[in-house]
C-alpha positions, -999 to 999 in steps of 0.1 A, spaced: 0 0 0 29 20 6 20 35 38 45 36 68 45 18 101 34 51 118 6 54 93 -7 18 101 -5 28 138 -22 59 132 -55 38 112 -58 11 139 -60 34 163 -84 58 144 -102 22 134 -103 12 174 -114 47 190 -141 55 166 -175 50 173 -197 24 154 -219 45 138 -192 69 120 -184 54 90 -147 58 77 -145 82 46 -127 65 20 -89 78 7 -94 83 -28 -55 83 -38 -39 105 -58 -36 95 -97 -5 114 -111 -3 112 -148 35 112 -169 34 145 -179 28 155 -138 56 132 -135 80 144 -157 77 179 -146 82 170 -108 116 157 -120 124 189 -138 114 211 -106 137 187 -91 164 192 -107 160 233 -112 169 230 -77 196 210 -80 210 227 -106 203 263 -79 224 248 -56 192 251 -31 182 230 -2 153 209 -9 123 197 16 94 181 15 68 208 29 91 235 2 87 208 -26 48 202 -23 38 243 -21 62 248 -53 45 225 -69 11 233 -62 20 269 -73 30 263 -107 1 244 -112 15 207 -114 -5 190 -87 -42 197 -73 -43 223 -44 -60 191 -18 -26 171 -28 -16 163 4 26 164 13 22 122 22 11 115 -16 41 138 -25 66 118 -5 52 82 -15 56 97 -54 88 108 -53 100 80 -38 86 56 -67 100 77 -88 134 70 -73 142 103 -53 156 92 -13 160 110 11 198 96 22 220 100 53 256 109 36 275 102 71 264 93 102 284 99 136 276 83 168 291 96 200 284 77 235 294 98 264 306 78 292 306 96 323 337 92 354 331 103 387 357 128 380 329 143 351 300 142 373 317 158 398 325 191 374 290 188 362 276 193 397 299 219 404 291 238 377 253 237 385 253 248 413 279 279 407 258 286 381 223 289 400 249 309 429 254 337 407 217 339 393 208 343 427 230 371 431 220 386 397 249 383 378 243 384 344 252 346 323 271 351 293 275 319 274 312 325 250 319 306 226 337 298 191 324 279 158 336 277 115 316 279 92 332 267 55 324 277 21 312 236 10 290 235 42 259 213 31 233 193 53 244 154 60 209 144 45 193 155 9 171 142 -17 186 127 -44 174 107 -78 189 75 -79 179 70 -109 206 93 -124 243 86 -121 261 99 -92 284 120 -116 254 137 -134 239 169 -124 203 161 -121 214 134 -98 217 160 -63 220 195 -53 257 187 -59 277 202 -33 317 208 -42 333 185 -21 360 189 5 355 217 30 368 245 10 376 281 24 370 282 64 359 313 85 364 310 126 331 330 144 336 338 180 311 360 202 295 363 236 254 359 243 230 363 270 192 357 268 191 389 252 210 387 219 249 390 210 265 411 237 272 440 216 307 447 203 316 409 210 307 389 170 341 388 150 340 367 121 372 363 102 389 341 75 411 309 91 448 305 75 447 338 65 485 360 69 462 394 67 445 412 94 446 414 130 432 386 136 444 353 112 451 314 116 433 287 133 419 300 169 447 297 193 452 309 231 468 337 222 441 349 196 413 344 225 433 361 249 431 396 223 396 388 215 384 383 252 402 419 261 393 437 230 357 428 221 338 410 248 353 421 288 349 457 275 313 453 261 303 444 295 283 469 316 281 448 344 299 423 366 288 387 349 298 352 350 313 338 315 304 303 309 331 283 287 339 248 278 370 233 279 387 239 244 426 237 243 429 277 240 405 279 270 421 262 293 460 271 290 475 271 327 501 299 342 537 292 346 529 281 386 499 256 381 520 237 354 528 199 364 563 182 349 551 158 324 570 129 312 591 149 287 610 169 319 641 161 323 657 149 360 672 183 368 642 202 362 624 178 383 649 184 412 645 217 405 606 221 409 609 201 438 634 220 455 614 250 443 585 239 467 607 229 489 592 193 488 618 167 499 638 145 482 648 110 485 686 100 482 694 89 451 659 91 440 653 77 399 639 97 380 608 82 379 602 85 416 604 120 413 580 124 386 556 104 413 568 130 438 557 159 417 524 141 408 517 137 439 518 176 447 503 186 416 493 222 424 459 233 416 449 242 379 448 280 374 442 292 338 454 324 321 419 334 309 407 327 340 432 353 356 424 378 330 386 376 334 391 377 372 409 413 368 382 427 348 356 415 377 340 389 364 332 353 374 340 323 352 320 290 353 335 260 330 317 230 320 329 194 324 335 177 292 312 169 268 287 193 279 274 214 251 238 211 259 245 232 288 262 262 266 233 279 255 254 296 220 255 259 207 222 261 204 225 293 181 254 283 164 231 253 151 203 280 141 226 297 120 244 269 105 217 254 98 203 285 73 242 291 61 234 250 49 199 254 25 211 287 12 247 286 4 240 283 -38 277 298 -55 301 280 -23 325 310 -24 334 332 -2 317 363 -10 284 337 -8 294 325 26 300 361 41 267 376 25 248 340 43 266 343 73 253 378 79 221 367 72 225 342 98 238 370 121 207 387 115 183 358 124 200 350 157 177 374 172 161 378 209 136 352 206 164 324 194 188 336 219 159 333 245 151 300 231 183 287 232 186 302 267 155 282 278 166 248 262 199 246 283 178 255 315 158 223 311 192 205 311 202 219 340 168 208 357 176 178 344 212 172 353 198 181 393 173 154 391 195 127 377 226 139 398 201 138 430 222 174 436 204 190 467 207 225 480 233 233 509 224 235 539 235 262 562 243 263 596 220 252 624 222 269 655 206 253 689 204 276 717 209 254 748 192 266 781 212 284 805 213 275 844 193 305 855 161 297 836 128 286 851 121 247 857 87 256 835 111 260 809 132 229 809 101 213 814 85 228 779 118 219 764 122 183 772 84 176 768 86 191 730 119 171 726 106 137 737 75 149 709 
């Protein structure tokens, strides 16, 4: 019949909740003739040949406005003719990530919570920073194609250029109201021109941090960042020796801490030694964002559902994907700006919202309660009435 589980599901039930005297109106299916069929194809590929993203809903009102199927055509006997046709809708790659969590992880997580829900409570403003590229072949990971044509021809797909061609590195600062003014930069990767050029680095976020966002801020806020590389480069006195130091400079941050040595200690027990007094991780950004009176909340690993800007990163990716046409660079700047443009209030607010709910959810699952504060018990002095001790110990035994 060429229906779908869910629409099987969806007529049993119908079939099992209706009463006995409705009687069912009978599906008179859709007859398309070859001339219908043809020119379906050929809208098809017009839009492969545009370069544009194709959907279903898009496909079906197209149609229906040039005339090529009735107005009642519904988008189900679109989708069931396309596909005898040939056309699929295919999954080009497919990535499966399984996070499993340490104690260590959980640990960070509820941490992070609850420093988080500290600083709303003081009224801090939340500022969720963040970086993300956008490239010039950027093209969604699923689209309608006619297998019915060869791979190499050009009615066959929207036919994106492959490889990733020309990237651009996007790097800003949000709150539930928008972009935090002054703080979007947008600039070509591997680039020798400009202030700002290369792959993001530490360095790079460093100037950013101090030149677009910590001065944009009216008010004392907390930052929230993951834990990229160039977020999380520690000062000269938080660093550990690794395995690459050699003996003497092991001696020497030993002696430096005056930790004490063992006679004729290998050099492996001394890298145990300065395990073993690994001083606490303190991060340059961290420093820096500290001295312009501001808070900083990081989030364990694999957490993006709690940084709100994913969320609008994926709104904005997601339009620079259906409407990049020409794949140059001029193309990607004029969509990215668009995309700029449609991070408004109400997605920021959204987005905003959405990692919220996560939160909630993280202090359900986590079983994270609030702290409790101090109790204090006044215990009855010598000189007070025997009525009193009396109240005291009879509400106690209670």
């Amino acid at each position: 019949m060429g229906m779908t589980v869910r629409g099987v599901r969806q007529m049993v039930h119908r079939a099992n909740t209706s009463s006995l005297s409705t009687s069912a109106t009978p599906i008179t299916p859709t007859v398309f003739d070859n001339f219908a069929v043809g020119a379906i194809r050929r809208h098809i590929h017009r839009r492969f040949a545009d370069k544009q993203h194709l959907t279903l809903s898009v496909l079906s009102m197209e149609l229906k406005a040039e005339g090529v199927i009735p107005e009642h055509t519904s988008e189900t006997a679109v989708w069931r003719l396309i596909h005898t046709m040939g056309f699929k809708y295919k999954v080009s790659q497919r990535k499966m990530y399984v996070r499993r969590e340490s104690p260590d992880v959980v640990c960070r997580r509820i941490g992070a919570l609850r420093a988080l829900q500290h600083y709303r409570e003081e009224g801090m403003m939340v500022v969720y920073v963040d970086e993300t590229w956008f490239t010039t072949r950027m093209g969604h990971s699923r689209e309608w194609v006619d297998t019915t044509q060869a791979v190499t021809s050009a009615t066959h797909s929207r036919q994106v250029p492959p490889g990733e061609g020309e990237r651009f590195v996007v790097v800003a600062g949000g709150t539930a109201g928008g972009f935090v003014e002054g703080s979007y930069l947008c600039y070509p990767a591997k680039s020798s021109q400009g202030d700002y050029h290369g792959e993001m680095n530490g360095d790079l976020f460093q100037r950013w941090l101090t030149t677009h966002l910590l001065p944009s801020l009216p008010e004392p806020s907390v930052l929230v960042l993951d834990n990229a590389p160039y977020h999380s480069q520690l000062t000269e006195e938080s660093r550990c020796p690794t395995t690459a130091t050699k003996k003497a400079d092991l001696i020497s941050w030993l002696e430096h801490r005056s930790i004490s040595i063992p006679p004729a200690a290998a050099r492996h027990q001394l890298l145990l030694l300065c395990r073993q007094n690994r001083p606490e991780p303190q991060y340059k950004i961290d420093n820096t964002i500290h001295e312009w009176g501001h808070q900083v909340v990081r989030l364990p690993p694999g957490h993006p559902e709690l940084n709100a800007i994913e969320q609008v990163w994926g709104c904005m990716k997601s339009h620079v994907r259906s409407s990049l046409r020409r794949f140059t660079r001029a193309d990607l700047q004029a969509r990215l700006e668009e995309a700029k443009q449609l991070a408004n209030k109400d997605v920021w607010l959204a987005a905003v919202r959405h990692s919220q709910n996560y939160e909630k959810g993280y202090w359900r699952s986590d079983n994270i309660h609030e702290p409790v504060g101090p109790v204090i018990i006044n215990v009855a002095s010598d000189d007070e009435s025997e009525e009193d001790d009396d109240v005291f110990l009879d509400s106690d035994c209670d």
